[in-house]
Backbone as CSV, one residue per row, in Angstrom:
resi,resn,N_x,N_y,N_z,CA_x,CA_y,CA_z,C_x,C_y,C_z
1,UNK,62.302,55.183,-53.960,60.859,55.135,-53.896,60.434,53.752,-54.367
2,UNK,59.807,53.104,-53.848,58.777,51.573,-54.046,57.938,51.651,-55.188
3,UNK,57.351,52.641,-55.381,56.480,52.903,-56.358,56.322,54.006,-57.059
4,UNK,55.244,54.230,-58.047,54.849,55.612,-58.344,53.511,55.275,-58.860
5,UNK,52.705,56.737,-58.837,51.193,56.047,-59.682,51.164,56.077,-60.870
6,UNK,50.951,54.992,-61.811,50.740,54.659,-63.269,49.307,54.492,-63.248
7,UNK,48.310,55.573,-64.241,47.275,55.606,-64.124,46.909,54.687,-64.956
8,UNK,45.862,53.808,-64.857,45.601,52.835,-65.843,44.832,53.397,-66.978
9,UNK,44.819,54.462,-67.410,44.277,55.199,-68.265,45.196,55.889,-69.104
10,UNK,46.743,55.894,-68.903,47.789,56.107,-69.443,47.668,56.358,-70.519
11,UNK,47.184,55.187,-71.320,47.096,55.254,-72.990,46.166,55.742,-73.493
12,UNK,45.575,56.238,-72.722,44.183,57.297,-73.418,44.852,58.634,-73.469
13,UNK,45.491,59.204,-72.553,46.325,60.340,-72.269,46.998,61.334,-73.605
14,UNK,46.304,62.331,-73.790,46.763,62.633,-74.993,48.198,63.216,-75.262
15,UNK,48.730,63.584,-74.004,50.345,63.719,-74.495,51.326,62.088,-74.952
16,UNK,50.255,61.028,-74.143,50.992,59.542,-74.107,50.508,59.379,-76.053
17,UNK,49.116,59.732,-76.198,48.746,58.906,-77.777,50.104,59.764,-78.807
18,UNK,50.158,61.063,-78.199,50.812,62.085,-79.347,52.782,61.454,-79.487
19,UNK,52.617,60.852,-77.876,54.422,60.535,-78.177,54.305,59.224,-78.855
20,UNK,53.486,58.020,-78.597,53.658,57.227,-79.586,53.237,57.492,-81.162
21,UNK,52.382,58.510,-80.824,52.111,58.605,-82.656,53.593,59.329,-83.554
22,UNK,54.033,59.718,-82.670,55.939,60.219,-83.552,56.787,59.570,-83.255
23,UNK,56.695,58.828,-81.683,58.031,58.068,-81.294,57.924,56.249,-81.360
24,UNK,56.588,56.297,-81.502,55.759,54.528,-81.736,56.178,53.849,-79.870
25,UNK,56.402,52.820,-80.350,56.145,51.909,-78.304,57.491,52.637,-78.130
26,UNK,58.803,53.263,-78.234,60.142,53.835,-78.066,59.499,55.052,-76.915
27,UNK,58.483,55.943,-77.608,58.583,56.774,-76.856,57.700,56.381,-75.861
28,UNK,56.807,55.781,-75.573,56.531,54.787,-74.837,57.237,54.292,-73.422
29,UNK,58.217,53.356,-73.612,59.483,53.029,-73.131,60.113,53.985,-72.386
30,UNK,60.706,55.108,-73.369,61.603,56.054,-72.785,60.585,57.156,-71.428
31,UNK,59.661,57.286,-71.870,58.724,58.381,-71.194,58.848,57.858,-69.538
32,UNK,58.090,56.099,-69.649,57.852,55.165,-68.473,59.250,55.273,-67.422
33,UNK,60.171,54.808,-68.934,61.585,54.065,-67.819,61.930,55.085,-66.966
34,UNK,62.040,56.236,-68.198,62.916,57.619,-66.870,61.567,58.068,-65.909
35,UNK,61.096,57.875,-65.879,59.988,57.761,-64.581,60.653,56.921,-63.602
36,UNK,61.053,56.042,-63.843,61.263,54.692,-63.039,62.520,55.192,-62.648
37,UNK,62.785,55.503,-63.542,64.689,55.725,-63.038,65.046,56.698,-62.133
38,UNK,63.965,57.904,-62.249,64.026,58.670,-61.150,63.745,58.266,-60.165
39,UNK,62.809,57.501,-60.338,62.200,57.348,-58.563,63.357,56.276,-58.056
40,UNK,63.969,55.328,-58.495,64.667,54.165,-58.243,66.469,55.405,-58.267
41,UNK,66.250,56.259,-58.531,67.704,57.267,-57.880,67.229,58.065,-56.782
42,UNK,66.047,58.534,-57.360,65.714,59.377,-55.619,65.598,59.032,-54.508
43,UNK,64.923,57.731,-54.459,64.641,57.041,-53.481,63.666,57.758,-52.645
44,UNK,63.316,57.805,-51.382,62.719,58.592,-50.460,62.973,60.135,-50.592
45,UNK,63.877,60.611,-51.030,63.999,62.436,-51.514,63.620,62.343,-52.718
46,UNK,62.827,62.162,-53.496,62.111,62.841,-54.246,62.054,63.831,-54.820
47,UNK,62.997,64.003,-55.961,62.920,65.762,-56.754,62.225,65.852,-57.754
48,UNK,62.532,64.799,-58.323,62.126,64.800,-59.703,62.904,64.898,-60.561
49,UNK,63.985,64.869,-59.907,65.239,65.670,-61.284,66.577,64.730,-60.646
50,UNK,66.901,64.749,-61.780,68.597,63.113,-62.093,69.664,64.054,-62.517
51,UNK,70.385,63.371,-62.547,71.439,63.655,-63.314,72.381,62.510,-63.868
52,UNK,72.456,62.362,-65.149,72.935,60.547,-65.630,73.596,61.064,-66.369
53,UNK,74.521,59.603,-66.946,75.466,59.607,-68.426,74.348,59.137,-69.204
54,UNK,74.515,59.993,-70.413,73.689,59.301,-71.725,73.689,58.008,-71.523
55,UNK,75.279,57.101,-71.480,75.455,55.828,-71.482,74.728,55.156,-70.469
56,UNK,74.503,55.513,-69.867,73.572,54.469,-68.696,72.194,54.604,-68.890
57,UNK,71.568,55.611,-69.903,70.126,56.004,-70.273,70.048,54.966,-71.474
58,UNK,70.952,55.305,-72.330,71.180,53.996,-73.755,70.888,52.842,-73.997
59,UNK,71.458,52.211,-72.097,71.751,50.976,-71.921,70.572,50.598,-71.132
60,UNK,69.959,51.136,-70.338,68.869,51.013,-69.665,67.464,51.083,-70.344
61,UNK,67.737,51.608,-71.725,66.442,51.501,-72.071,66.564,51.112,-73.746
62,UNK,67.900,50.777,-73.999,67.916,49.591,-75.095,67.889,50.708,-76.643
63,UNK,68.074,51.813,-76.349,68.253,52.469,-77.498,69.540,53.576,-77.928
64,UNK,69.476,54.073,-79.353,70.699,54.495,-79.460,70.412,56.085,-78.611
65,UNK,71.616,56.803,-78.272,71.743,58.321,-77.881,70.605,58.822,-78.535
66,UNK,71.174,59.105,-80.165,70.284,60.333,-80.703,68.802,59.984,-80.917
67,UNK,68.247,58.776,-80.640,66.829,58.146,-80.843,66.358,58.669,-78.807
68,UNK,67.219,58.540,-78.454,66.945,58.318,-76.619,66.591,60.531,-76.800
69,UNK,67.640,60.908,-77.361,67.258,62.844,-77.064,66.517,63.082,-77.900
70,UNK,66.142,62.650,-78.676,65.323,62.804,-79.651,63.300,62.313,-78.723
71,UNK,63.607,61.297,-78.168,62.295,61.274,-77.287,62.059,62.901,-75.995
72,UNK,63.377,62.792,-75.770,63.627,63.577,-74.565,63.248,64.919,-75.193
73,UNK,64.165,65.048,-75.972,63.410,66.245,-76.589,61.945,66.698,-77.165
74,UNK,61.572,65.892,-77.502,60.055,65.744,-78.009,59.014,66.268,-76.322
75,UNK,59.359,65.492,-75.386,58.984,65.626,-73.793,59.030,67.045,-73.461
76,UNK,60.378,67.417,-73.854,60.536,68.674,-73.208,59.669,69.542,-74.114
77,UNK,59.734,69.760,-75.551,58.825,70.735,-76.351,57.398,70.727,-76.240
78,UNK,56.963,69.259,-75.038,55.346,69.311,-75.012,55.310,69.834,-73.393
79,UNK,56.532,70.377,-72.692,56.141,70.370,-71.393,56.541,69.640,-70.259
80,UNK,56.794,68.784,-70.654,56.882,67.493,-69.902,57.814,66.912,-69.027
81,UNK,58.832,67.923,-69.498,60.423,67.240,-69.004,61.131,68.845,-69.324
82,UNK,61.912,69.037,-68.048,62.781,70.208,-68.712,64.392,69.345,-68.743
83,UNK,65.708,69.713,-69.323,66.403,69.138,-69.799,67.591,69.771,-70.371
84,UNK,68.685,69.553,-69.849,70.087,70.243,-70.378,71.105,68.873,-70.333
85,UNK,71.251,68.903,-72.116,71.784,67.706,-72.541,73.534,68.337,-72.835
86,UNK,74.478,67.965,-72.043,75.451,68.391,-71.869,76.326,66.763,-72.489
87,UNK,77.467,67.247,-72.958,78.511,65.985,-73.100,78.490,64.720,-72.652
88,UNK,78.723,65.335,-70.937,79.088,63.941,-70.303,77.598,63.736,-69.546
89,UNK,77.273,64.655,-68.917,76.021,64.211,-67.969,74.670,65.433,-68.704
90,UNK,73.280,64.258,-69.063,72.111,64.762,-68.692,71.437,65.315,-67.236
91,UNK,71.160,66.081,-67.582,70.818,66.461,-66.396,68.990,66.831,-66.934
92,UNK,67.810,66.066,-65.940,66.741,65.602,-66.426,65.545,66.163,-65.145
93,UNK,64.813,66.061,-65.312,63.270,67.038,-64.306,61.589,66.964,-64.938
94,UNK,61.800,66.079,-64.516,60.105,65.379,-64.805,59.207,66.568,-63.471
95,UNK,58.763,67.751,-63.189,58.162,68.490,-62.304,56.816,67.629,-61.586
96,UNK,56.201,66.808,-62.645,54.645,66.092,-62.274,55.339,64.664,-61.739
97,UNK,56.323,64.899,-61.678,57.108,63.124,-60.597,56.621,63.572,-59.295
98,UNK,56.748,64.879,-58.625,56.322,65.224,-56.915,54.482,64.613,-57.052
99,UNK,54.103,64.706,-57.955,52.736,64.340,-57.957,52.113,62.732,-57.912
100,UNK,53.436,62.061,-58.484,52.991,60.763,-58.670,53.791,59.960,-57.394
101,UNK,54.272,60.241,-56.382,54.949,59.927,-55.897,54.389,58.958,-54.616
102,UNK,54.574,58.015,-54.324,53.434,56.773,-53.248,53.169,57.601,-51.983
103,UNK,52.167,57.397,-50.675,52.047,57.880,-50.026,53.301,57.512,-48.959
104,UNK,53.387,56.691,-48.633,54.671,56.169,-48.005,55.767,57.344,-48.038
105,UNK,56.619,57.417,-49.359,57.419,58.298,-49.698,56.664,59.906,-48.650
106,UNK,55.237,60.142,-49.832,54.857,61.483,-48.936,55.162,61.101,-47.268
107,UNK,54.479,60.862,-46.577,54.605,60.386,-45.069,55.866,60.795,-44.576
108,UNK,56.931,60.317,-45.335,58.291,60.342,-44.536,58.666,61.661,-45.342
109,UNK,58.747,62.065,-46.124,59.339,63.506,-46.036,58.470,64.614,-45.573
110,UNK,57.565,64.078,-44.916,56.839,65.500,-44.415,57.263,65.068,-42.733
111,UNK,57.523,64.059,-42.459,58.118,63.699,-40.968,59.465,63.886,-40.970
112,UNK,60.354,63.850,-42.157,61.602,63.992,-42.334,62.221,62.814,-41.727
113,UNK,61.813,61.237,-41.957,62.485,59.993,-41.677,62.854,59.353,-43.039
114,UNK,63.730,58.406,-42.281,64.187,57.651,-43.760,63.472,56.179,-43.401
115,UNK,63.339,55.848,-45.211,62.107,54.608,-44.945,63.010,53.315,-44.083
116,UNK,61.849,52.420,-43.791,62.760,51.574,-42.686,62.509,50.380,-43.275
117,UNK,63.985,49.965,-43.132,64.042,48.539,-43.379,63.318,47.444,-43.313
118,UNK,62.758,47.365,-42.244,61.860,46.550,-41.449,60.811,46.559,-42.078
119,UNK,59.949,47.744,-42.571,58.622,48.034,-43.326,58.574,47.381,-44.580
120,UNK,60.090,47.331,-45.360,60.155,46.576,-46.564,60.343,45.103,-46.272
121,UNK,60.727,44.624,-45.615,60.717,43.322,-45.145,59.099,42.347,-45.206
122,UNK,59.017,43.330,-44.204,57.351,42.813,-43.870,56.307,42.918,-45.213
123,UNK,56.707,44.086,-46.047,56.198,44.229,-47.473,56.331,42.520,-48.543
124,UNK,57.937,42.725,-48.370,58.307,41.356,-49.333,57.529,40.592,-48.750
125,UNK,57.642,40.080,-47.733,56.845,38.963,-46.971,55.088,38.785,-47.220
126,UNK,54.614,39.622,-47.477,53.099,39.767,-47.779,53.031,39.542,-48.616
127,UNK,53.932,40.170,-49.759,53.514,40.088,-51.569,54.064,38.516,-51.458
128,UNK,55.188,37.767,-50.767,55.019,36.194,-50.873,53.865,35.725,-50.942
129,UNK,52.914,35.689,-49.631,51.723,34.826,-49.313,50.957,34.709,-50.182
């Protein structure tokens, strides 16, 4: 996926004020990135839901394990994220990701195409000018 919608009102958001008021800019960070990370694994299929090594969550977002489940967990007890933290692989489900998801993305899975090369091309090329 190219994008997702980040409301510019984010930080007014009272589940966003409540995770930094326990997790400070961390939970912050962690909330955003695995947003990002889903959409940048889903690509055009769109679930909402990953499946990662802790280690690549750690490293991607610059913090230790038990500080990284410790956000995750906080997510999941407000709703937010459901979550089965296993050994080797998290397995992760943001449900309000189908909601934020660009129209583009919508378009092609309701046509059932895969996005086209060409469309991103012509994209890069615009955001140049």
């Amino acid at each position: 996926m190219k994008w997702f919608k980040h409301f510019s009102d984010s930080l007014d958001d009272s589940f966003i004020q409540d995770l930094m008021d326990e997790h400070s800019h961390l939970g912050y960070a962690v909330w955003f990135g695995l947003l990002e990370i889903i959409a940048a694994e889903n690509g055009s299929k769109l679930t909402g839901k990953v499946q990662l090594k802790p280690s690549f969550l750690r490293r991607k977002l610059r913090t230790s394990q038990a500080k990284l489940r410790e956000v995750l967990e906080y997510c999941q007890s407000n709703g937010r994220l459901l979550a089965d933290f296993s050994q080797e692989r998290w397995e992760l489900e943001v449900p309000k990701m189908l909601d934020l998801k660009d129209n583009y993305i919508k378009d092609l899975q309701v046509a059932g195409k895969k996005p086209s090369k060409h469309k991103e091309v012509e994209e890069e090329a615009e955001e140049l000018v």
